[in-house]
N, C-alpha and C positions, 0 to 999 in steps of 0.2 A: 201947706204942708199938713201932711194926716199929723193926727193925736194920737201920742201913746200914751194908756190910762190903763188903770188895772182890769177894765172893762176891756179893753183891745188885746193886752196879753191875755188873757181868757179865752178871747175869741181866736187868738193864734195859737194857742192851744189846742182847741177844737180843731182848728184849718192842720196842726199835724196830725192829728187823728184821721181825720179825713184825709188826708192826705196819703198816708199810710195802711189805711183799711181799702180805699178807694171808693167804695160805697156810703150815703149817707147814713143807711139801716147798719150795717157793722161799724161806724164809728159810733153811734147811737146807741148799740149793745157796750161797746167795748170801756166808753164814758158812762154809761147809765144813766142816758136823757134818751129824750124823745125822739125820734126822727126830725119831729116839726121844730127841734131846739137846733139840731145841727144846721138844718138848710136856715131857719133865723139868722142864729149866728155866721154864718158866711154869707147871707143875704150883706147884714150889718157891717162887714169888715171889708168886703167888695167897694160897699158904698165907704166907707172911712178912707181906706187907702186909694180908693180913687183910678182902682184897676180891676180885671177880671181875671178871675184864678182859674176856672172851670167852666168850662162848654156842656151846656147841655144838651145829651144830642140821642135822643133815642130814651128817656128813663134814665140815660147815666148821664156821671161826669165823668169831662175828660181834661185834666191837667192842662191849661195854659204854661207856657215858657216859663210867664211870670211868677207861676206857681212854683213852677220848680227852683228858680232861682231863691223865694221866701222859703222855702221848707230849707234850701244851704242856710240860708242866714241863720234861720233858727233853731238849725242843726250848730251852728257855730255861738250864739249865743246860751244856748244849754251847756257847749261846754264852759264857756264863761263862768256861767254861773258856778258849775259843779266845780269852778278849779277857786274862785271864789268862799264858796263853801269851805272845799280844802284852808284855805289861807285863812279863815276867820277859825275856824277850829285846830290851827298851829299857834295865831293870834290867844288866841284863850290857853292853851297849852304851856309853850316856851315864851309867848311877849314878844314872840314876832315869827313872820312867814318866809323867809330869808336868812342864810346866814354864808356872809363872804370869809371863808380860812385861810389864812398865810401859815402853813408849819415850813421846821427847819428842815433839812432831808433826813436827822436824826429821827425825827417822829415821822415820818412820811409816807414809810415800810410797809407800815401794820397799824400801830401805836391810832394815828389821827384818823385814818381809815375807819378802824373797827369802831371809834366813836363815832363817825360819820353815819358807819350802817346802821347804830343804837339809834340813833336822830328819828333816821328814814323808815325804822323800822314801828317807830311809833306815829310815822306819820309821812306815807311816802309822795304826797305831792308836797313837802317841804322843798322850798328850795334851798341847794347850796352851792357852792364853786369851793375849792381848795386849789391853791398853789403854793410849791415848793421852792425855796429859797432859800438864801442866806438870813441869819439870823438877825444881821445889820438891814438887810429889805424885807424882811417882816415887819420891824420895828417902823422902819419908814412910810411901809405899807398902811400900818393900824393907825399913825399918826397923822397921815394923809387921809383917810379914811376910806383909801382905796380898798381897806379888807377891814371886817369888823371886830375880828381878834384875831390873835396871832399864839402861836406856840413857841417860843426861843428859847436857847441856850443862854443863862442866868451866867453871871450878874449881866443888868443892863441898866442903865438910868434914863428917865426919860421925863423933862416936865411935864407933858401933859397924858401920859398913858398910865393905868393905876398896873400894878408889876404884881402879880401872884406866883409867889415859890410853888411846887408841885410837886419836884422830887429830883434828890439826888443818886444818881447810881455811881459807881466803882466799876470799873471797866475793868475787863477779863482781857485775857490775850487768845488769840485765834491763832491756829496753826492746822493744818492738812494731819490727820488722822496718824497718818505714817512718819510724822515727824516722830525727830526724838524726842525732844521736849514736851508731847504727847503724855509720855510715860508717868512726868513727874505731877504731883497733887498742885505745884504752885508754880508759877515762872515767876523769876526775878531778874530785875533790870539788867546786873550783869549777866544772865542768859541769851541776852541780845546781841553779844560782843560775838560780832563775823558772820551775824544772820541779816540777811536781805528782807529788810522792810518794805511792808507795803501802807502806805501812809495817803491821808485826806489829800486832795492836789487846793489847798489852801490861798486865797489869795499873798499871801506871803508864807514862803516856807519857812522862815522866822519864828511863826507864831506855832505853828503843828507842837503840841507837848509832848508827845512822844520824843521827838528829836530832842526837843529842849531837855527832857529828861535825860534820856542818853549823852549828851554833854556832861550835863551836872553831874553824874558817877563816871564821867571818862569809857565809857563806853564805846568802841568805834566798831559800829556796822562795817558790814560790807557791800552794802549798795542799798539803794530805795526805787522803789516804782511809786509815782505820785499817781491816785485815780480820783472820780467822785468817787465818793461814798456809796452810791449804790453798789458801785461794779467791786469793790474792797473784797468783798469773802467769797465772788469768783473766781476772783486773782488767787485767794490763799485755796482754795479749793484747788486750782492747778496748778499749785506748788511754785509759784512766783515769789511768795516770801511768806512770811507771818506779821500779824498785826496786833494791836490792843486797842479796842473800842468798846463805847458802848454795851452794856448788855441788850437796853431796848432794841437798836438798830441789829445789830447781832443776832437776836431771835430771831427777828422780825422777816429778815433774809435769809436766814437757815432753817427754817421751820420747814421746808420740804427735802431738804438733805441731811446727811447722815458723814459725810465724808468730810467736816469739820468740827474740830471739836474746840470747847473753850476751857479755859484754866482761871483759876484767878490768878493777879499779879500785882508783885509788888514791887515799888512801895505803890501804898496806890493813889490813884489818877479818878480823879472825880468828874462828872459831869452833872449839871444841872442845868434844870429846864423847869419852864411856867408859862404861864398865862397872862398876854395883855392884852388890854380893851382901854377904849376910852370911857371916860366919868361915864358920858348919857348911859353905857350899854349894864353899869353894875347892878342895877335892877332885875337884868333880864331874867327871865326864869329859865330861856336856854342852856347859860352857866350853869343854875345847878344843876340843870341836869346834867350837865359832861363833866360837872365834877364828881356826881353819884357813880354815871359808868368808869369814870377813869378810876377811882379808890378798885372798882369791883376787878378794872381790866389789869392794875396794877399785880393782882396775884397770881394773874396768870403767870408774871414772868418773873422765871426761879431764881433765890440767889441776886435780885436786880436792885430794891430799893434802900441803896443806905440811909437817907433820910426823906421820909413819906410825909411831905407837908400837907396832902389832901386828909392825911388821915387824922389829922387833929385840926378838920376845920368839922366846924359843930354841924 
């Protein structure tokens, strides 16, 4: 078996020059050796490897098979290296070259995105993956270590995942432009009574607190459409019902339309949301950084944070 030494990578170096100039005189310019340094050095690496690269036939050379298959290879190991490179200088960066995200579909809009592109943006052969889930398989996700943080819907317990609060928001109600409750500065629960909700499609529609609320003030709708959550402010956009969600989720989907509007509402209905990782990952210097862009990205969204736990970490 040939030897590869820093001596041989050298020499295949040379063999792409040449290879790519065609001539040993323009490899020899293009390197800044000698003509007699080129044909040496592939003299040398003929005999190491144990094949012939080049026919000479006439004053020139001409590419063996073999030659072309070496010039793939080490067209394929440059990228190696160069994606290597990348990874040691995300290494140096964030404390690692990878990063696997579980969000809830509440942050999944805009929210875990736009800190995604912050990531990539400081470093775009980072890698990452994100999937959307419930907030129960996220948790499951990070604990498993199928995903290396996760974004959930607060409270949660968990022995072995550390739990960081991020932010609480107060949920608005959404309704189609041309409602009448439009008009008013606030909706109130009893505002609800004989309007068609459009509500989370929940694994128990037990849990949905919208409805739970509307019980507890005797409040009786007149119907409900259960959907996911992405589809929620389509539905109220073509006049299906009205909702109360989120403000994050809410932007995050109405940022390119006009034809829903939000109100606040009371009494009000909270939502929170954080960050978990297991023990190894509290080091990582990737955390701070998405906890720097998340404080900056939180101001983008109006009227959203009733309590900002990122903003009193030091």
């Amino acid at each position: 078996m040939a030897d590869v030494n820093i001596h041989s990578l050298k020499a295949l170096a040379i063999f792409k020059t040449l290879f790519e100039a065609g001539t040993a005189s323009q490899a020899a310019r293009t390197l800044g050796i000698t003509q007699s340094g080129v044909s040496r050095s592939l003299a040398q690496l003929e005999e190491n490897l144990g094949i012939q690269l080049f026919l000479r036939e006439k004053n020139r050379l001409v590419a063996t098979p073999e030659a072309r298959e070496l010039y793939d290879e080490i067209l394929r190991l440059m990228g190696n290296i160069e994606e290597l490179r990348h990874s040691v200088l995300a290494l140096k960066e964030f404390g690692t070259s990878r990063l696997r995200i579980a969000a809830v579909p509440g942050l999944s809009f805009g929210f875990v995105p736009r800190l995604v592109a912050a990531l990539l943006a400081e470093n775009r052969q980072f890698s990452v993956s994100l999937d959307m889930m419930s907030s129960h398989e996220v948790q499951l996700a990070v604990e498993s270590s199928h995903a290396d943080i996760g974004f959930v819907t607060l409270p949660i317990t968990s022995r072995v995942l550390r739990v960081e609060p991020w932010f609480t928001t107060e949920a608005l109600c959404l309704m189609p432009r041309e409602h009448p409750l439009a008009a008013r500065e606030r909706v109130d629960v009893q505002d609800l009574r004989d309007q068609h909700l459009v509500i989370s499609n929940q694994p128990s529609i037990s849990t949905n607190p919208l409805l739970e609320l509307a019980s507890q003030h005797r409040v009786r709708i007149a119907g409900k459409t259960e959907a996911n959550i992405g589809t929620i402010p389509a539905l109220v956009a073509s006049h299906v019902g009205i909702t109360v969600m989120n403000p994050i989720t809410a932007q995050d989907q109405l940022a390119p339309r006009d034809d829903v509007v939000m109100r606040p509402f009371s009494p009000a209905m909270t939502f929170s949301f954080g960050l978990i990782y297991r023990d190894n990952w509290k080091q990582a210097k990737v955390l701070d950084f998405l906890r720097r862009r998340a404080r900056a990205l939180l101001g983008t969204y109006p009227a959203m944070a009733l309590d900002d736990a990122l903003s009193r970490e030091p």
